[in-house]
C-alpha positions in Angstrom: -11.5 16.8 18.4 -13.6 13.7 17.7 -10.5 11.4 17.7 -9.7 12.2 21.4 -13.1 10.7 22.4 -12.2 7.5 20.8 -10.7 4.1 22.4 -7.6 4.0 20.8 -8.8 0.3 20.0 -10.3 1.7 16.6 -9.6 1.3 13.5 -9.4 4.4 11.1 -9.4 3.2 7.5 -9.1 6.3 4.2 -6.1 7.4 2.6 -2.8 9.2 3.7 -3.6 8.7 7.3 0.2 9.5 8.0 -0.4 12.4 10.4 0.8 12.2 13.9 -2.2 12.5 15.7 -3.1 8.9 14.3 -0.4 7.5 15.7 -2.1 5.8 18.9 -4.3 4.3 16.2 -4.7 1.2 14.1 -4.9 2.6 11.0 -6.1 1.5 7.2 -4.5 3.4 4.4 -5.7 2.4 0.9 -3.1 4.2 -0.7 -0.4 2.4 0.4 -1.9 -0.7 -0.9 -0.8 -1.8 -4.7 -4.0 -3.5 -5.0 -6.2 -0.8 -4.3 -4.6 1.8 -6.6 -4.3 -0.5 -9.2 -7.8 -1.6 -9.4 -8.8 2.2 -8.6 -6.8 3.2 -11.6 -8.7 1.0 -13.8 -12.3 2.4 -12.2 -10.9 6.4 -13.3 -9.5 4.9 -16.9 -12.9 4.1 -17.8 -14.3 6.8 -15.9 -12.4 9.4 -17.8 -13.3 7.8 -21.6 -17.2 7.9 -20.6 -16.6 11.9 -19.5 -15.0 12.7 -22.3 -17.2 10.9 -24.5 -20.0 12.7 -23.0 -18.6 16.3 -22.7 -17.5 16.3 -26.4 -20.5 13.8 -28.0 -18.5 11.8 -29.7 -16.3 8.4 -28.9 -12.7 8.1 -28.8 -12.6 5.2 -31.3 -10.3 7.1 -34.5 -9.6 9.7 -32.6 -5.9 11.3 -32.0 -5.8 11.2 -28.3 -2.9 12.1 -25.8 -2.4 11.1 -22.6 0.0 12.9 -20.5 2.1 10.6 -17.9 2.3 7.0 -17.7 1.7 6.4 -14.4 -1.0 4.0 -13.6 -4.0 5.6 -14.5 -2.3 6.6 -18.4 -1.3 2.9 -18.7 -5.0 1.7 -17.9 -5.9 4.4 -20.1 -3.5 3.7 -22.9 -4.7 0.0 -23.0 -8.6 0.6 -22.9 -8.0 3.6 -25.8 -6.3 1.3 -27.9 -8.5 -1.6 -27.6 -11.4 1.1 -28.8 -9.1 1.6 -31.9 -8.3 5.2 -30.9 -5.2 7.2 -32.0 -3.3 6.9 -28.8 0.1 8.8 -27.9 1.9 8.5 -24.6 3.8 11.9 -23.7 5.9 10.3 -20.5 9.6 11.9 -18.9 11.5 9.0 -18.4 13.6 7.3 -21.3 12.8 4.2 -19.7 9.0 4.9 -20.4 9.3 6.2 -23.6 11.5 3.6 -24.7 8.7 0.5 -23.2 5.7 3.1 -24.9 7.7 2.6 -28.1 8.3 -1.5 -27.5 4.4 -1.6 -26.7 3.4 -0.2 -30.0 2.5 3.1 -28.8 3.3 6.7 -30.3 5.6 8.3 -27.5 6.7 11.6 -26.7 8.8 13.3 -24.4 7.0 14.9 -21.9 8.3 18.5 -22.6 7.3 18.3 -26.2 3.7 17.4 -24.9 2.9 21.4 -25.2 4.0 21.8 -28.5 1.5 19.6 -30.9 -1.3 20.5 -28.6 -3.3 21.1 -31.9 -2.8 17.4 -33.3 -5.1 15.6 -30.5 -9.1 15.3 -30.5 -8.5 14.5 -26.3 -6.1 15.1 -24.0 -6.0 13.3 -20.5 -3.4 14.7 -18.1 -2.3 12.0 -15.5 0.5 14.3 -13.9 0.5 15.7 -10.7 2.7 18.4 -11.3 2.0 21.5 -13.6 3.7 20.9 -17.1 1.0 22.6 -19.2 0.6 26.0 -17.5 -1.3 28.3 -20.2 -2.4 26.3 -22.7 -4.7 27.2 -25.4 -7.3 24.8 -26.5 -9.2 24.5 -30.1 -12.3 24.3 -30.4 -12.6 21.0 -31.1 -10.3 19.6 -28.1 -11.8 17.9 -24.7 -9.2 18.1 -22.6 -9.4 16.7 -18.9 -7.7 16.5 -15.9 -7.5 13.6 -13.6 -4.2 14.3 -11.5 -4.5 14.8 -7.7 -2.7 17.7 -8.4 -3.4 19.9 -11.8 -0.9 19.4 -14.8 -3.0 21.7 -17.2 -4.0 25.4 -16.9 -6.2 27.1 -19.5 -9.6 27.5 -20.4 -12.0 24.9 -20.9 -9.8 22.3 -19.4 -12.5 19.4 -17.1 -11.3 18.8 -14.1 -11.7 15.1 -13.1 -10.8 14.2 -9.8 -12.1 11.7 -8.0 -14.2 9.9 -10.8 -14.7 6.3 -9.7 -16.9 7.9 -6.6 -19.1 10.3 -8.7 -19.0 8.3 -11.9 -18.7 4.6 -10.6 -20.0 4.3 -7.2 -21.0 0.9 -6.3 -17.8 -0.6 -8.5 -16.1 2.0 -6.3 -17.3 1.4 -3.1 -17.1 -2.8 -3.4 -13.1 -1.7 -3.8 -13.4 -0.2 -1.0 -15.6 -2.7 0.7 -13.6 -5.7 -0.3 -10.2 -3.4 0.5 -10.6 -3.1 3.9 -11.6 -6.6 4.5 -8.6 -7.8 3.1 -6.3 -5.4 4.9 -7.8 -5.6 7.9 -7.7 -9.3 8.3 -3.9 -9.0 7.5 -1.7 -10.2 10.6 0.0 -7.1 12.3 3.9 -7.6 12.4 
């Protein structure tokens, strides 16, 4: 293993670097820093609208768009699709959410009900890392993409998305990362 060649003076920087043979290491993890997946959920919002712009030749602007979860990536999503003037509804599972979607403005749907109006929405962008649309069927005229770590869709024709602001963004992408590990790195250990 390459690790056990290394002074344990080095520094491993990525994401989920929980695993035990790290332990005699200084370690990085960007996804335990709010920062990072904050601004990272922003780079993947605008990611996802310029896909599915591009996969279905047309914008989002007037469209009937749903965005499943409301999470980080479906409120940076939520925000950027109504600035564009599109249709926007928010299918989230917590009462809480659905009642702050509602306060915001925003069409809001319980998450289990998501499935049922499939047929009302132009685009769908899953944010949901669990499955909660297992066989769904798609019309014609639906772009539907997936942007959870883990798939919350199943069917045909369904995009899958992950890991956008690296393939899509890449030097916005990489500065986060850039500028990320500066900052956590220069942080005081306690």
């Amino acid at each position: 293993m390459l690790l056990s060649k290394l002074s344990t003076e080095v520094v491993i920087s990525g994401g989920n670097l929980d695993a035990g043979f790290l332990k005699p290491y200084r370690t990085v993890d960007f996804l335990k820093d709010p920062f990072y997946l904050a601004y990272n959920a922003a780079i993947t919002a605008r990611c996802a609208q310029t896909l599915a712009e591009e996969k279905s030749g047309e914008p989002l602007s007037g469209r009937p768009v749903l965005i499943l979860g409301w999470g980080r990536i479906g409120k940076c999503l939520a925000r950027n699709l109504r600035a564009d003037d599109a249709d926007v509804t928010v299918a989230a599972r917590k009462e809480s959410d659905l009642a702050i979607l509602r306060a915001l403005g925003y069409r809001a749907i319980p998450i289990y009900q998501a499935g049922l109006e499939l047929n009302r929405y132009r685009f769908i962008f899953n944010t949901v890392p669990a499955m909660i649309l297992p066989d769904i069927r798609l019309g014609s005229n639906c772009t539907a993409i997936e942007l959870a770590s883990t798939p919350g869709m199943a069917g045909d024709g369904i995009i899958p998305a992950r890991g956008l602001p690296g393939k899509m963004a890449p030097a916005e992408s990489g500065k986060l990362i850039a500028e990320t590990f500066i900052r956590l790195s220069l942080r005081k250990e306690d």
